[in-house]
C-alpha positions as CSV (number, residue, x, y, z in Angstrom):
1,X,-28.0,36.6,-1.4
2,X,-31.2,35.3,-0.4
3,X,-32.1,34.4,-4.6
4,X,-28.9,32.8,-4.7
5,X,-29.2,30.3,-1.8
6,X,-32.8,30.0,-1.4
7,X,-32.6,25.8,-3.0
8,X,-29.6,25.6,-1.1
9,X,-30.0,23.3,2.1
10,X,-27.4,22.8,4.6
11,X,-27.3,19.2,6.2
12,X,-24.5,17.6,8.2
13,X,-24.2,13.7,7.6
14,X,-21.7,11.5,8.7
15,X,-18.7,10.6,6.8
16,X,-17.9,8.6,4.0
17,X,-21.8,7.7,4.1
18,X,-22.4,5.2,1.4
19,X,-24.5,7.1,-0.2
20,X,-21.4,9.4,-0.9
21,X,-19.4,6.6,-1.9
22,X,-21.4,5.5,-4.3
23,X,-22.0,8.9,-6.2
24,X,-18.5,9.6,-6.2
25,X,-18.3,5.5,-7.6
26,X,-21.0,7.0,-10.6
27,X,-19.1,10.0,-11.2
28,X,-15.5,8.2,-11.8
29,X,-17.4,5.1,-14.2
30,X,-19.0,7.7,-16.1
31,X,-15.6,10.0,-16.5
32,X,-13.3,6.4,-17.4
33,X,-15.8,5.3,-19.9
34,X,-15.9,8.6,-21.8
35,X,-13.0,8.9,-23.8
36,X,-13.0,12.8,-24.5
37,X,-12.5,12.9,-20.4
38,X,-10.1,10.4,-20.1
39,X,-7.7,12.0,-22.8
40,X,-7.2,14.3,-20.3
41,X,-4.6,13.5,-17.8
42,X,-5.9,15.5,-14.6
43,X,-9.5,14.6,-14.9
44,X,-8.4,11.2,-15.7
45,X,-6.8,11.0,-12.7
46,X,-9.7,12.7,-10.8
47,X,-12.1,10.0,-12.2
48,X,-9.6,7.1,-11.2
49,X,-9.1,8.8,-7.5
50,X,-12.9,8.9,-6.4
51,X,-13.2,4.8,-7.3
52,X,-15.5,3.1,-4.7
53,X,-12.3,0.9,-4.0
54,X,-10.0,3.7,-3.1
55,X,-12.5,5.8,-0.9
56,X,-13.0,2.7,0.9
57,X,-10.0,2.8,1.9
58,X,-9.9,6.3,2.8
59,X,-12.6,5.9,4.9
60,X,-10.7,3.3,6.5
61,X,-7.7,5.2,6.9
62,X,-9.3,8.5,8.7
63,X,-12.9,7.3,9.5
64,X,-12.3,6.1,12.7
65,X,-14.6,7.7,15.1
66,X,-18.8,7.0,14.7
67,X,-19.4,10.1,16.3
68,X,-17.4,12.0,13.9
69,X,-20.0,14.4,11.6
70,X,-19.6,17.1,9.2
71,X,-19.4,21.0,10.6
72,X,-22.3,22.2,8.3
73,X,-21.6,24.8,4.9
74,X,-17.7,24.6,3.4
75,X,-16.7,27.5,1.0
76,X,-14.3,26.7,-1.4
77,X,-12.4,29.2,-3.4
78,X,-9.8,27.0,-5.6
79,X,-7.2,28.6,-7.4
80,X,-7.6,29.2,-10.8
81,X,-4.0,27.5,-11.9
82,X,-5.1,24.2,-11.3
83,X,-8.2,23.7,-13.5
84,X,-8.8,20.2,-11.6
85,X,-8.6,21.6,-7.8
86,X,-12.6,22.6,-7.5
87,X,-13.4,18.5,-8.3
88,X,-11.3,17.4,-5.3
89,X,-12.2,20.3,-3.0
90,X,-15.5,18.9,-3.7
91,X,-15.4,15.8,-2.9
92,X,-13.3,16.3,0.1
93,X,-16.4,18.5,1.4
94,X,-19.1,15.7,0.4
95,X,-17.1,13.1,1.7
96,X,-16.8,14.4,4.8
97,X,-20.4,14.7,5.0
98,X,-21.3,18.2,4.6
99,X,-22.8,21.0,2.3
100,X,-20.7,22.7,0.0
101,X,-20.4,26.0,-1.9
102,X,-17.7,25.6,-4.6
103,X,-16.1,28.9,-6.6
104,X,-15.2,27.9,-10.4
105,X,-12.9,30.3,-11.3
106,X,-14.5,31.6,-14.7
107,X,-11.2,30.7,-17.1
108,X,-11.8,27.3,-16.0
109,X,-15.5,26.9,-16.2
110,X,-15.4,25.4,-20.2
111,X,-12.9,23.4,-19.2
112,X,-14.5,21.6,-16.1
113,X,-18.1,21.6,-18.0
114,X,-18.6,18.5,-19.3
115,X,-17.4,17.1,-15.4
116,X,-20.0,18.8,-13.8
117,X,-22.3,18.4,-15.7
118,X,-21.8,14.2,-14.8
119,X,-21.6,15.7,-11.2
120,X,-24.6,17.8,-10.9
121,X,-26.8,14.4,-12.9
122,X,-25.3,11.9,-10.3
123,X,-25.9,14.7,-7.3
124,X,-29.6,14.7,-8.2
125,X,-29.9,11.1,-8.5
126,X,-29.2,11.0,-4.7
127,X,-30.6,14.3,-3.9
128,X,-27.0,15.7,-3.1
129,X,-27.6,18.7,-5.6
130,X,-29.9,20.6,-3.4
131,X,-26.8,20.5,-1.0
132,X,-23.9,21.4,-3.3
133,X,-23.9,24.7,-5.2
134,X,-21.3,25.5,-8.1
135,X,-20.9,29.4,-8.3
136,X,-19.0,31.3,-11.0
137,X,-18.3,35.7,-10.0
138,X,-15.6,38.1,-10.7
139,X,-13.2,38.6,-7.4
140,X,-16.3,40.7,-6.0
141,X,-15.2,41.2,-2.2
142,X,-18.8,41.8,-1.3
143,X,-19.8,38.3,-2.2
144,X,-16.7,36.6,-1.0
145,X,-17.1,38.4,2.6
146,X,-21.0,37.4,2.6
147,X,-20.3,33.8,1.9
148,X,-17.3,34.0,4.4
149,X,-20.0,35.2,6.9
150,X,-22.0,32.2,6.5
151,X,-20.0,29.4,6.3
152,X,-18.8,26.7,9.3
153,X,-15.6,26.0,7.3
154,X,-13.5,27.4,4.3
155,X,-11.3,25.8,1.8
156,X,-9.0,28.6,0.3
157,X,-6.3,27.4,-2.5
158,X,-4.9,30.2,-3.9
159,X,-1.1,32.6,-3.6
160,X,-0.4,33.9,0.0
161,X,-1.7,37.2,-1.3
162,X,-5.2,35.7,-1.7
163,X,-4.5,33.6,1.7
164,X,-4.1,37.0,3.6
165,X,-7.1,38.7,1.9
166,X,-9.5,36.0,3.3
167,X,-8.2,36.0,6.5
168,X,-9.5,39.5,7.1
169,X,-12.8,38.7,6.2
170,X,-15.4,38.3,9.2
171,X,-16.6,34.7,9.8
172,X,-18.8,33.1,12.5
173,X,-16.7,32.3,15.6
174,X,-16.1,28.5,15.4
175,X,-15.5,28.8,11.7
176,X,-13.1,26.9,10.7
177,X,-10.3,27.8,8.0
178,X,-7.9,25.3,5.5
179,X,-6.3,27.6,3.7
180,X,-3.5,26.4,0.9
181,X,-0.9,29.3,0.2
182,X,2.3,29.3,-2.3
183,X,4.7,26.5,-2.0
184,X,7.0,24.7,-4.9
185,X,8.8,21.1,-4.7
186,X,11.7,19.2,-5.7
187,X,12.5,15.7,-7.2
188,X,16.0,13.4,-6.5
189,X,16.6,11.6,-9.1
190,X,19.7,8.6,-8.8
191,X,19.9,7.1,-12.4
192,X,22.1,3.9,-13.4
193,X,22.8,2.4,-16.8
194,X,20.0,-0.3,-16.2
195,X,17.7,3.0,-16.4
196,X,18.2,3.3,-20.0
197,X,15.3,1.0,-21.8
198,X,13.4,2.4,-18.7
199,X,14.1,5.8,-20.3
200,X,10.8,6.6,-21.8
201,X,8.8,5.1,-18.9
202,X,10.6,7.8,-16.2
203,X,9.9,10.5,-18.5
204,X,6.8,10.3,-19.0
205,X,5.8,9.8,-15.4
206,X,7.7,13.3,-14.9
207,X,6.1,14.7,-17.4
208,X,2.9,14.1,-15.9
209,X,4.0,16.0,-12.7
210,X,4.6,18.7,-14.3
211,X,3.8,19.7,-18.5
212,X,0.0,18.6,-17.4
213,X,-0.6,21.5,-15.3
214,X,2.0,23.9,-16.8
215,X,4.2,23.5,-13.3
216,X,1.6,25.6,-11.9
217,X,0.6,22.7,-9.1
218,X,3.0,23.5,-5.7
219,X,3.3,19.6,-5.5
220,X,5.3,19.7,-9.1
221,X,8.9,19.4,-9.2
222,X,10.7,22.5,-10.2
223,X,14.4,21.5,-9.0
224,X,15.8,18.5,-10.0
225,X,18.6,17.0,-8.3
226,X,20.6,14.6,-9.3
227,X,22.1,11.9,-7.2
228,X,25.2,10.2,-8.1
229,X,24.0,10.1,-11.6
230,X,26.4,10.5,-14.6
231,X,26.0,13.5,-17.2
232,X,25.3,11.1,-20.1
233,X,22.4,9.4,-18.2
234,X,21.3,13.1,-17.0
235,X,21.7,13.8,-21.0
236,X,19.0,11.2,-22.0
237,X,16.6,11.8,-19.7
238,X,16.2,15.5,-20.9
239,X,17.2,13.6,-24.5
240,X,13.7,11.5,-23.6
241,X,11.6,14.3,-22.6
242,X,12.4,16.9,-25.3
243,X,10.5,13.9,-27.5
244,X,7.7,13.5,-25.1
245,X,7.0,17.6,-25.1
246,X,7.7,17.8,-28.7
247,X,4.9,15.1,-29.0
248,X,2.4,15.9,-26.6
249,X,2.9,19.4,-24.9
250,X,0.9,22.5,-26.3
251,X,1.7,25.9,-25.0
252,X,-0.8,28.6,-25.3
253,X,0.8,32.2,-27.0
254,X,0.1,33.8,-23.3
255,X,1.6,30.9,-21.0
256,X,4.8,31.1,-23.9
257,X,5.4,34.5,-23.4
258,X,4.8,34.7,-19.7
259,X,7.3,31.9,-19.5
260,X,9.6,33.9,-21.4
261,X,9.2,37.2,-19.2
262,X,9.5,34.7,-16.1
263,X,12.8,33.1,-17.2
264,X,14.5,36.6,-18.2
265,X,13.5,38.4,-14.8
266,X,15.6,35.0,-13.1
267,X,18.2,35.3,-15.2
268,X,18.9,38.8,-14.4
269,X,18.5,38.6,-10.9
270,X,20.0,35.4,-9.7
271,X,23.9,35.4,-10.4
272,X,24.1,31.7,-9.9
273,X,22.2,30.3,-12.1
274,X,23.2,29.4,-15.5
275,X,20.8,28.3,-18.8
276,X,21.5,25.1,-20.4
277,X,19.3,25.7,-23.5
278,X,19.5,22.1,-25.0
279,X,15.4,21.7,-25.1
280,X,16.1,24.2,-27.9
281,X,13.0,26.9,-26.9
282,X,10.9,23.6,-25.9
283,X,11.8,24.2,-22.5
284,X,14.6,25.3,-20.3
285,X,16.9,23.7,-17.9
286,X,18.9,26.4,-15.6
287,X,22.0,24.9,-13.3
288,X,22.3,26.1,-9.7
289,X,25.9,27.1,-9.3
290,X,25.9,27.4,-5.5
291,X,24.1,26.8,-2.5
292,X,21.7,29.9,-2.4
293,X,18.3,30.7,-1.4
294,X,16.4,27.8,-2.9
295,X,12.6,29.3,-2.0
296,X,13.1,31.7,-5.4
297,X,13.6,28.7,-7.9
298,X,10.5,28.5,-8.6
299,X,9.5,26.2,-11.9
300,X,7.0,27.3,-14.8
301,X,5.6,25.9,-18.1
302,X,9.1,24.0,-18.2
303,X,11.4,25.7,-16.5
304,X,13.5,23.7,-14.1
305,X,16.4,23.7,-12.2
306,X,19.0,21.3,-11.5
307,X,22.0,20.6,-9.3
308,X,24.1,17.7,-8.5
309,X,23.6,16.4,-4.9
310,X,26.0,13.1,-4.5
311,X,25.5,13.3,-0.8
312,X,22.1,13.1,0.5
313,X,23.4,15.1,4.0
314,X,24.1,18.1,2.1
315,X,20.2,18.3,1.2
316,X,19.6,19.7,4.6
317,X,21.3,22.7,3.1
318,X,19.0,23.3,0.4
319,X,15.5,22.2,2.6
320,X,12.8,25.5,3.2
321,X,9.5,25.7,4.6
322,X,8.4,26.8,1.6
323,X,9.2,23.2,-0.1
324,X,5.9,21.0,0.1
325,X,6.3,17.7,-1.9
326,X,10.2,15.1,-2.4
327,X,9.5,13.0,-5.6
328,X,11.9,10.3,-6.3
329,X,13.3,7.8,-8.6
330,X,15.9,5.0,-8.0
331,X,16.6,5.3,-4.0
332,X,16.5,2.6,-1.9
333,X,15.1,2.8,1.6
334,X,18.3,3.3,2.8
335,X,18.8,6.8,1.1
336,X,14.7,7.3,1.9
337,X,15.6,7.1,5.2
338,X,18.2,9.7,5.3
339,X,15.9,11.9,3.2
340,X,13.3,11.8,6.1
341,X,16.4,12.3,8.6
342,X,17.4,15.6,6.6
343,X,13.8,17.3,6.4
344,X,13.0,16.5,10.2
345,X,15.9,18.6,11.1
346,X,14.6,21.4,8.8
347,X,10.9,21.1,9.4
348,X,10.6,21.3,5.9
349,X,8.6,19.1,2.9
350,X,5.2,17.5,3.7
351,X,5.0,14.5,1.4
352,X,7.4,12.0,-0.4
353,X,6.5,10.5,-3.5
354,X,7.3,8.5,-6.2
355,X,7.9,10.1,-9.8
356,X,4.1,10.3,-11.7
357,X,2.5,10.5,-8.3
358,X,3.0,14.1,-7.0
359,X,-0.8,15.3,-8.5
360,X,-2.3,12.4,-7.2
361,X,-3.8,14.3,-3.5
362,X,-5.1,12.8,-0.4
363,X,-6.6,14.1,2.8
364,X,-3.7,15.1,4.6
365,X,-2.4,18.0,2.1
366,X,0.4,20.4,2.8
367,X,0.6,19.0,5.8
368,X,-2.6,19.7,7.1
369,X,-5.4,17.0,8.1
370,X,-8.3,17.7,5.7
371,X,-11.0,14.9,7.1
372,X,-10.2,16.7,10.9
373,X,-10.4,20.4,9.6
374,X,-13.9,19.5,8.1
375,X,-15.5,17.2,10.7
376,X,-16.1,17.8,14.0
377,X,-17.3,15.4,17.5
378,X,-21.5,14.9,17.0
379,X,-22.6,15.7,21.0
């Protein structure tokens, strides 16, 4: 243990410290200009997310008390489904001015290398990388329990299998725990005629949510529902994506035939659900026949259900604690409204969005308030 953190130091600074801004500022100029990053949606949007301009205004938004201060070393295990999550957990951890011990899961490591490589240049340029550590390991308990041991706060993204697990690990007293376990989301869509030369435009934005990370994000859609909208406009949008996916989407052998062990084992055990194959292999649309439990539809790789919903009351009847992000196209705030209505009477969804924004992540996640969970009162 002692080889492995003996350059690490642990400092506690004060939030949003400019000196934090302006790395973070480095970092996303550096990932915008380089066009082998940018061609890639997620870090592209990671780049475009740690912008001086916009953590300015985060540090506006939750940076509201001068005696706020960080609470010393964060552990972060991200889950390994979301190649982007380590960058973010990051910079939630140096932005809220403390040290930071971040787990790359090692089937992600050649994808995130060129990033931090940027990070760990800019880091030393401010003397941030003798307080930030990037660790790579096997799931060896021993080393997760040490670090666990040592830590003032812990980020852990992961399935609520993995949540559990690190729960019964040993931590210091006051340590205190963020922890990110399995949930899935839905999109309402209400289309209208005028929607059609927007066609290509709506598609892509949900494509976005949800080919980019294989589904595997719990803040991307996997039911779709559609709102007073008729079959043939329900027809061209899936007419519009099957292009966009035939175009741009490249599924690995492994992913394929997961996907297709995934979609078999629904099949056979949910009786009311039906395939509507029309993406031809591409991917896979499966109607709900009738209200059931909701929490097992579960999207992959392109697999997503869909049901009509013409009144936006009924929702309640669908709503779980298990749902995390709403994403929407064409409601007014009327119908927004009665959304909100619905899912305060359920206790259920954390976040609404607009279509093309449900990957974009702030510090309140999952309902949860990261900048609190990672700061503490400076007596």
């Amino acid at each position: 243990k002692k080889s492995i953190f003996k350059k690490l130091k642990i400092n506690k600074s004060y939030p949003f410290d400019n000196k934090f801004i302006y790395v973070f500022d480095n970092i996303s100029n550096r990932i915008l200009s380089d066009k082998s990053l940018i061609s890639l949606p997620d870090i592209f949007t990671f780049g475009f997310w740690c912008r001086k301009n916009n953590l300015k205004i985060l540090k506006k938004k939750f940076c509201k008390n001068k005696n706020d201060i960080g609470v010393g070393l964060i552990f972060h295990v991200p889950s390994s489904n979301i190649p982007v999550l380590p960058l973010y957990s990051l910079a939630f951890g140096v932005l809220t001015g403390n040290s930071n011990i971040i787990r790359i899961p090692k089937q992600n490591a050649a994808y995130l290398k060129k990033v931090i490589s940027i990070i760990r240049e800019e880091f030393r340029s401010k003397n941030l990388h003798l307080n930030n550590l990037f660790i790579s390991y096997d799931r060896d308990e021993k080393i997760s329990k040490e670090l666990s041991l040592i830590s003032n706060a812990r980020m852990i993204w992961g399935s609520d299998n993995t949540i559990k697990k690190f729960k019964n690990y040993k931590t210091k007293q006051k340590c205190k725990d963020l922890m990110f376990g399995d949930k899935y989301s839905i999109a309402i869509f209400h289309l209208e005629n005028k929607d059609k030369k927007m066609m290509s435009k709506i598609t892509k934005k949900f494509y976005n949510d949800t080919f980019v990370v294989d589904q595997n994000a719990c803040s991307s859609p996997s039911i779709i529902f559609w709102h007073k909208t008729e079959t043939k406009l329900i027809s061209l949008f899936w007419k519009e994506l099957n292009k966009l996916v035939l175009k741009k989407y490249e599924i690995s052998y492994g992913i394929s035939s997961k996907r297709f062990e995934y979609l078999n084992d629904l099949l056979i055990k949910n009786n009311n659900i039906s395939l509507n194959n029309n993406g031809k292999g591409i991917f896979f649309r499966l109607n709900i026949n009738s209200n059931s439990n909701y929490k097992y539809f579960k999207g992959f790789a392109g697999i997503f259900f869909e049901q009509h919903l013409n009144v936006l009351k009924n929702l309640k009847k669908v709503l779980n604690k298990k749902m995390q992000t709403l994403s929407f196209y064409g409601l007014n705030d009327n119908s927004i409204n009665e959304i909100k209505k619905q899912i305060l009477k359920k206790k259920s969804i954390n976040r609404i969005v607009e279509i093309g924004r449900t990957l974009e992540i702030d510090f309140i996640w999952d309902g949860k308030n990261i900048y609190k969970g990672l700061t503490k009162k400076n007596v």
